[in-house]
Structures are given as structure tokens and as C-alpha cells.
C-alpha positions as CSV (number, residue, x, y, z in Angstrom):
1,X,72.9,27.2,12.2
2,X,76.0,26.8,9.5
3,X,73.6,28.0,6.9
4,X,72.8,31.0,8.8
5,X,76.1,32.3,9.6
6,X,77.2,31.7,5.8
7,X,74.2,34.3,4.9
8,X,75.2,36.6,7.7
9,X,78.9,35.7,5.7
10,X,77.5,36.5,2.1
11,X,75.9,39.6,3.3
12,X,79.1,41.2,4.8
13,X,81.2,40.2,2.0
14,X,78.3,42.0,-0.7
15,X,79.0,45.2,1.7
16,X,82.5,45.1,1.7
17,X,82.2,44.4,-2.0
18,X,79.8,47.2,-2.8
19,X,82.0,49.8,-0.8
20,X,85.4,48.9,-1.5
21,X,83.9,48.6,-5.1
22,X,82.8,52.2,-4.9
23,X,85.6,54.1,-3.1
24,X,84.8,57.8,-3.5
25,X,81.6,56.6,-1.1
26,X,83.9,56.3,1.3
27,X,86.6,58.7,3.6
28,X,89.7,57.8,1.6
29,X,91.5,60.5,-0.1
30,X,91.1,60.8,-4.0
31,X,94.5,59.6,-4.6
32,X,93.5,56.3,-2.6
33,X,90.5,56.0,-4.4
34,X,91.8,57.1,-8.0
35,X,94.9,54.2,-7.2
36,X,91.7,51.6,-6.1
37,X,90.5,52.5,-9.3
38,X,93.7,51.8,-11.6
39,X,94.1,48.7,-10.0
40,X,90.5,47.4,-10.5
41,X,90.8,48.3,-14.1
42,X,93.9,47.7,-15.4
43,X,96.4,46.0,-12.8
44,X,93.8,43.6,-11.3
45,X,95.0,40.5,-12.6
46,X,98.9,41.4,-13.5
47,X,101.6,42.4,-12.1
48,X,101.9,46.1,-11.0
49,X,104.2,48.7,-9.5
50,X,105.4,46.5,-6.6
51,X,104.9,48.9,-4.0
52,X,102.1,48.2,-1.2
53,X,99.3,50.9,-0.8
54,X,96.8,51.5,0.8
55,X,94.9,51.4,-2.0
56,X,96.2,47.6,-2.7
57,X,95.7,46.7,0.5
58,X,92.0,47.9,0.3
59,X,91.7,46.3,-2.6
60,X,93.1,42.8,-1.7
61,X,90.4,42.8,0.7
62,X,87.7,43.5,-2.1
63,X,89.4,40.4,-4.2
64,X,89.7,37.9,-0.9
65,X,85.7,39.0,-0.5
66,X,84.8,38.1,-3.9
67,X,86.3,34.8,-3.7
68,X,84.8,33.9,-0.6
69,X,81.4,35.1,-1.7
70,X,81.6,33.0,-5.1
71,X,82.8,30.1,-2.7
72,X,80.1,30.1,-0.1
73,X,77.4,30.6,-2.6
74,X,78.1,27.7,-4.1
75,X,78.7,25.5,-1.2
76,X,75.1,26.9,-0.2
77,X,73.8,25.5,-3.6
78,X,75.5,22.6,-3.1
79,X,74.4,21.8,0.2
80,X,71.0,21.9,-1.0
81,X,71.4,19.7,-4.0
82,X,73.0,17.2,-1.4
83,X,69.9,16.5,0.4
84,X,68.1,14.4,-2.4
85,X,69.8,11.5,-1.7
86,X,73.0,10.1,0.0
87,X,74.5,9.8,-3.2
88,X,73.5,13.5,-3.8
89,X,75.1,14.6,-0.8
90,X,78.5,12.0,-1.1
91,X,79.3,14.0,-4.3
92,X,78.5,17.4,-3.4
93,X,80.5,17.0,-0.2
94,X,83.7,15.7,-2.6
95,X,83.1,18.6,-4.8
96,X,82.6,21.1,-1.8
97,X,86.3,20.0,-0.6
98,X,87.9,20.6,-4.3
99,X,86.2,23.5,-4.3
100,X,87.7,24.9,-0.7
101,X,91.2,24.2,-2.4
102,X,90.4,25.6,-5.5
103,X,89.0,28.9,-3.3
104,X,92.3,29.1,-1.6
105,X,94.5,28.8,-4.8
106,X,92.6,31.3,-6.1
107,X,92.7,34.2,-3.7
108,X,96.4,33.5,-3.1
109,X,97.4,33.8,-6.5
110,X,94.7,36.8,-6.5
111,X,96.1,38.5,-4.2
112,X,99.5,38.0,-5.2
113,X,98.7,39.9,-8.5
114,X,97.8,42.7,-7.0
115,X,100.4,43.2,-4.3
116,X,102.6,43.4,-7.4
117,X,103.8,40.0,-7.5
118,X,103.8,38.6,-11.6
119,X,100.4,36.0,-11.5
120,X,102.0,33.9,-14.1
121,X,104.9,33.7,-12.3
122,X,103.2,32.2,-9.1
123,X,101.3,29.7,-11.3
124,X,104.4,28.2,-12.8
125,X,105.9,28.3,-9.5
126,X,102.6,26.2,-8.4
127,X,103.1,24.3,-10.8
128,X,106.8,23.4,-10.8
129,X,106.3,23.0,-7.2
130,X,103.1,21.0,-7.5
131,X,105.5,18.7,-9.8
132,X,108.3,18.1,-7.0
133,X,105.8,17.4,-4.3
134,X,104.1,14.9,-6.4
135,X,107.0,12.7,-6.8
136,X,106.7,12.7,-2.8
137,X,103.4,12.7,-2.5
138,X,102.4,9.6,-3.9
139,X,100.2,8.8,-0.9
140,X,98.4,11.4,-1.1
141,X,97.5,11.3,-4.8
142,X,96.1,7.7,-4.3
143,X,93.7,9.1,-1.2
144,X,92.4,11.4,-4.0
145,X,92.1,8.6,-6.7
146,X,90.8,6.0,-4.2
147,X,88.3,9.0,-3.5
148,X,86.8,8.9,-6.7
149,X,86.5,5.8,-7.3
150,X,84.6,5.5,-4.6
151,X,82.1,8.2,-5.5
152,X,82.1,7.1,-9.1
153,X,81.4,3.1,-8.2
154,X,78.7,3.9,-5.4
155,X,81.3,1.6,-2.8
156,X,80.0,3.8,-0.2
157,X,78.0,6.9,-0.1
158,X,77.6,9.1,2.8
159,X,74.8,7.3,5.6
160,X,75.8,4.0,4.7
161,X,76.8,1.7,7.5
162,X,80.5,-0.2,6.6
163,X,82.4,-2.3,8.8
164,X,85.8,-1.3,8.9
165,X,88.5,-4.0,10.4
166,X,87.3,-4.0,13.4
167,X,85.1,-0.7,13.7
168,X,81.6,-0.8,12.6
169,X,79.7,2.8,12.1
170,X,78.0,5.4,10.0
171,X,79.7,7.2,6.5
172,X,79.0,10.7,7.8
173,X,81.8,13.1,5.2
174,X,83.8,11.8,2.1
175,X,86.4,14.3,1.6
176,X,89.1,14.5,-1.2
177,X,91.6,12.4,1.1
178,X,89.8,11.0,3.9
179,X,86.3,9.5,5.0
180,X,84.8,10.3,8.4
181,X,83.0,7.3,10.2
182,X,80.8,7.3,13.4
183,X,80.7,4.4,15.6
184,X,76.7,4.2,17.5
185,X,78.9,6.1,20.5
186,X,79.7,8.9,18.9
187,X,83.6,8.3,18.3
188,X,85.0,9.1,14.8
189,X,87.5,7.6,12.6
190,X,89.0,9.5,10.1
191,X,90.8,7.1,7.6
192,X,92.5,8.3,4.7
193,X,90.9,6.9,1.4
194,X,93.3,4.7,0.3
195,X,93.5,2.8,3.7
196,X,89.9,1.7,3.1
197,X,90.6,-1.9,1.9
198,X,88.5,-5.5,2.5
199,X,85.2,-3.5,4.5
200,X,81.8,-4.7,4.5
201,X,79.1,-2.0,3.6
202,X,76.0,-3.5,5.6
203,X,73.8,-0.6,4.0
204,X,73.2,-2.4,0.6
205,X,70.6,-5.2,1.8
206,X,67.9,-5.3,4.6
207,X,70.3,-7.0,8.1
208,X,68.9,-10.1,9.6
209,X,68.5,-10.1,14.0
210,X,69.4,-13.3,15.5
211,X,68.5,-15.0,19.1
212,X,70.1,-17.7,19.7
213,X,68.5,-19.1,23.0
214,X,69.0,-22.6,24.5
215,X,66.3,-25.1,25.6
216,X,66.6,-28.1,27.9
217,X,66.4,-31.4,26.6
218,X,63.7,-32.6,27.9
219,X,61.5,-29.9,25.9
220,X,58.5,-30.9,24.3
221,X,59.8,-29.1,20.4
222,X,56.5,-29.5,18.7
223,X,55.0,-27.6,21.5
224,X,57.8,-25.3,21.9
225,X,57.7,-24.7,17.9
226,X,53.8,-24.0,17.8
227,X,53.9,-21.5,20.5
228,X,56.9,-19.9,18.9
229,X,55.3,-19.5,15.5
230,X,52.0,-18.6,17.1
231,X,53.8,-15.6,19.2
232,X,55.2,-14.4,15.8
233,X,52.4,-12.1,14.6
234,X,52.2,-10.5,18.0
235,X,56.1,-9.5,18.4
236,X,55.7,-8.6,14.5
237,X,52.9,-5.9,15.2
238,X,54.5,-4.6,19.0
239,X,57.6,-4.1,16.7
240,X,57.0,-3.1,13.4
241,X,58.3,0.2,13.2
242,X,61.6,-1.7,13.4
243,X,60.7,-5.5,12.4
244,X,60.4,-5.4,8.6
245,X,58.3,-8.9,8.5
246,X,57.1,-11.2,11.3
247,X,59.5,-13.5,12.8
248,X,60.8,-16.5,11.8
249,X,62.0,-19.9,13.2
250,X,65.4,-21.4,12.0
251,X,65.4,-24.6,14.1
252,X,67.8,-26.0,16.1
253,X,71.4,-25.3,15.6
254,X,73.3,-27.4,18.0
255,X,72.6,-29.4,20.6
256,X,75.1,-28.1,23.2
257,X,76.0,-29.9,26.6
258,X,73.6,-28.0,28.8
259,X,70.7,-28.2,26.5
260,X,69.5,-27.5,22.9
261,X,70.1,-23.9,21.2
262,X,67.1,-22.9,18.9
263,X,67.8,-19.7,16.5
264,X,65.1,-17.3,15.6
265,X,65.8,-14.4,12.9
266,X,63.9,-11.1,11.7
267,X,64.2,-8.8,8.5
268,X,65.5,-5.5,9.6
269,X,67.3,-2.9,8.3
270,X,71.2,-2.5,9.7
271,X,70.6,0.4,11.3
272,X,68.0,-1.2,13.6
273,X,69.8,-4.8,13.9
274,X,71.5,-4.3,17.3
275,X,68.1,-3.3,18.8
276,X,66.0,-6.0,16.7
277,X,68.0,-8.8,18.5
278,X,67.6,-7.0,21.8
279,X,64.0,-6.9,21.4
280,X,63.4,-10.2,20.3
281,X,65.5,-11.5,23.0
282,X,63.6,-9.9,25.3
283,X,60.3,-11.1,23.4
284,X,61.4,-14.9,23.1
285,X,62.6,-14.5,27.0
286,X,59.2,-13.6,28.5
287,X,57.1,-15.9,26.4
288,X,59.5,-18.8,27.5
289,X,58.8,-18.1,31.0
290,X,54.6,-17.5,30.3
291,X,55.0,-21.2,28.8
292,X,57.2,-23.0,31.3
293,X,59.7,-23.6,28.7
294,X,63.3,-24.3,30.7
295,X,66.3,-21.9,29.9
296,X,68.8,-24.3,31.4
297,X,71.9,-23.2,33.0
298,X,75.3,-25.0,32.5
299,X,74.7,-28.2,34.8
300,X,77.5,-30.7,36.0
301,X,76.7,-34.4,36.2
302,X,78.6,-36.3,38.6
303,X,78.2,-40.2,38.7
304,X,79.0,-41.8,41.9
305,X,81.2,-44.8,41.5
């Protein structure tokens, strides 16, 4: 849909471009056009007469349409160098953003030239100005250094799943001064690069699904143990378009006051680990009941003196 209405985009601006371009095709008086003329070829890029035509107007237009054509093009080109891989699309999407400023610098200081206004002028302005803020913008200069950094070490790349203080979700945009993550609900949280300190990124290695499930003490574990690692193939091939290997037993981690709590893991990847343990719960749950094995509930002992 985006990419669609950037080609609808790219053909209006080539119209625009083509017309304005070629101003005796249109109604405008030959003065307008002869002045459209002047401007493109020798006031374009300098200062000129200070007074706002027409023609200048017209010809603003052409300059804004230029720059947003060159800009969208290659966002488009971008875009589709992004989807090779997530690290593909984590630096095209920080280039895209520079690009978007540098767009907007351009055209303004474009445009400025040829409403009459001296282009080197603006630029040392920019740049005197650029010099104040940064003294008092320090904040924002590290979200853009913290930025690349993280582009340019891999920390995270865009699809990768970090754990942020308390807020676990998906890398969907890495932008010159802030990183987009989405929880599995669909909220966003927009954190500004150099805030991302001490996070987990659960993207680099295959997850592991626990159940932790307990048994009553009275439990025959030999039995329990060769039913479990019998049942193991079966939950592996029901599952296996999440389960990345069968099953496996970890023994008993603690033997609690109400009875005895087994843990059983599988290899997934983190995307999938929240439904793994759901499943095997489920899984380890029904064959407990098929085999008479007691889930006990909290139970109180009271002795009778």
C-alpha cells in the first residue's frame, strides 16, 4: 500500500517536473515563462533579485518536486534492499531517517535560493546555529551515536526480540534517535537510543520452554520417568512446527510441601517460547491424568493431640 502511493507520488512529481520544466507548454505569459527560464539557468542555486514572482513561486515548486522525487526513489530502493535480512533492513531504515533530514535541509535551503534569499548565507546560518544547539543538545547527539553503534555492533537489528527493564517485545524501526518496540499485544514503546542500557536480546540463541509441574509423593518416579520419556516423540511430532527437538526431562527440582515439582524443557525459538510452555503444559497435563499420576493440591496436616 505505502509502495503504491509513493509511485502514484513519483509519477505526479515527474509531471510537475516535466511541465514546470517546460513552461511555454503551459498558459503562463512569456514573461513568466522567460523569468522561469532565467531562474532555472542562472539564479537556481544563488541569490537573485529578492522579489517573489510568479515565476519563483512556480519554480520553487519544480525544486521542492525534485527533491522529493530523488527522496522517494531512493527510499523505494532502499526498501527493497532491506528485505534480505534484518540486518539489511535495520540499516536501510537508519539511512532512510538521515536521508528524510537530509531531504528537508535540502529543499529548504533550495528554496531559499531561489526566493532570493543568499544560499550560503542560510548554510552558515545552519551551521552557526547547528553549533549553539549542540552545546544544548547533548542528548540528542548521544541518541544518534548510541544509534550507530548499535547498527555497527549488530546489538540489535530490526525483528529481534529484547527485553527491555521490564517490557519484553519485537525491534520493529531503528531510527536516528529512537527504537520502536512491540510488546505480543500490540503496544509500542518508543525509547530514545541512548536510554537502551542493561537489555537482554533473546533473538541470538534458540529459547528453552519450561513446565514445572508437581507430583505427589507417593509417585512411583521410575514409572512416572518412563512414561514421560516415552510420550516425548509423540508431543515432539504433534508440535514440531514449533518444538525444535523432542522433549526433554530435567528431574526433580524441589521437593515442595505439597508434593514433588518435576521440570521438563524443549528447544524453541523465542518467538514461540510462550506458546511451547503452553503446549507442553497442556501435553504433560493430559498424559498425567491417562496415567493416574496425582497433581496434588496444597494439603494441610493436622495431628490431633
Amino acid at each position: 500500500m505505502k509502495n503504491t502511493k509513493s509511485i502514484i507520488g513519483i509519477v505526479i512529481a515527474i509531471i510537475l517536473i516535466v511541465l514546470l520544466g517546460n513552461p511555454q507548454w503551459l498558459p503562463f505569459s512569456a514573461q513568466t515563462a522567460e523569468s522561469m527560464k532565467d531562474l532555472r539557468t542562472e539564479h537556481f542555486l544563488i541569490e537573485g533579485s529578492g522579489e517573489t514572482t510568479v515565476a519563483r513561486v512556480l519554480t520553487l515548486i519544480l525544486a521542492v518536486a525534485i527533491v522529493w522525487l530523488v527522496y522517494t526513489v531512493i527510499k523505494l530502493i532502499l526498501t527493497a534492499a532491506g528485505k534480505k535480512n534484518d540486518h539489511a533492513a535495520t540499516v536501510t531504515t537508519l539511512v532512510a531517517g538521515v536521508l528524510k533530514y537530509i531531504a528537508v535541509l535540502a529543499a529548504l535551503v533550495w528554496g531559499l535560493s531561489i526566493l532570493g534569499v543568499n544560499a550560503t548565507a542560510v548554510l552558515a546560518g545552519i551551521g552557526i546555529i547547528g553549533l549553539i544547539l549542540g552545546f544544548g543538545a547533548q542528548s540528542l547527539i548521544e541518541d544518534i551515536v548510541t544509534g550507530l553503534f548499535v547498527i555497527f555492533e549488530r546489538q540489535y537489528e530490526i525483528g529481534d526480540i529484547i527485553v527491555l527493564d521490564d517490557f519484553r517485545g519485537t525491534v520493529r524501526s531503528i531510527g536516528v534517535r529512537t527504537t520502536t518496540i512491540e510488546d505480543p499485544g500490540g503496544n509500542l514503546k518508543v525509547v530514545n537510543n541512548s536510554d537502551i542500557r542493561n537489555f537482554q536480546n533473546r533473538s541470538k540463541n534458540n529459547s528453552f520452554a519450561i513446565c514445572e509441574v508437581s507430583v505427589a509423593y507417593d509417585t512411583d518416579i521410575p514409572r512416572m520417568e518412563s512414561i514421560l520419556e516415552a510420550a516425548f516423540p509423540k508431543m515432539y511430532a504433534d508440535h514440531a512446527d514449533v518444538y525444535l527437538a523432542e522433549p526433554r526431562y530435567l528431574g526433580l527440582d524441589s521437593l515442595a510441601d505439597s508434593g514433588m515439582v518435576l521440570k521438563i524443557g524443549v528447544n524453541c525459538r523465542e518467538m514461540d517460547v510462550f506458546g511451547c510452555k503452553r503446549k507442553l503444559n497442556r501435553d504433560v497435563r493430559i498424559l498425567f491424568s491417562e496415567n493416574n499420576i496425582e497433581i496434588p493440591f496444597p494439603q494441610v496436616v493436622v495431628h490431633k493431640g
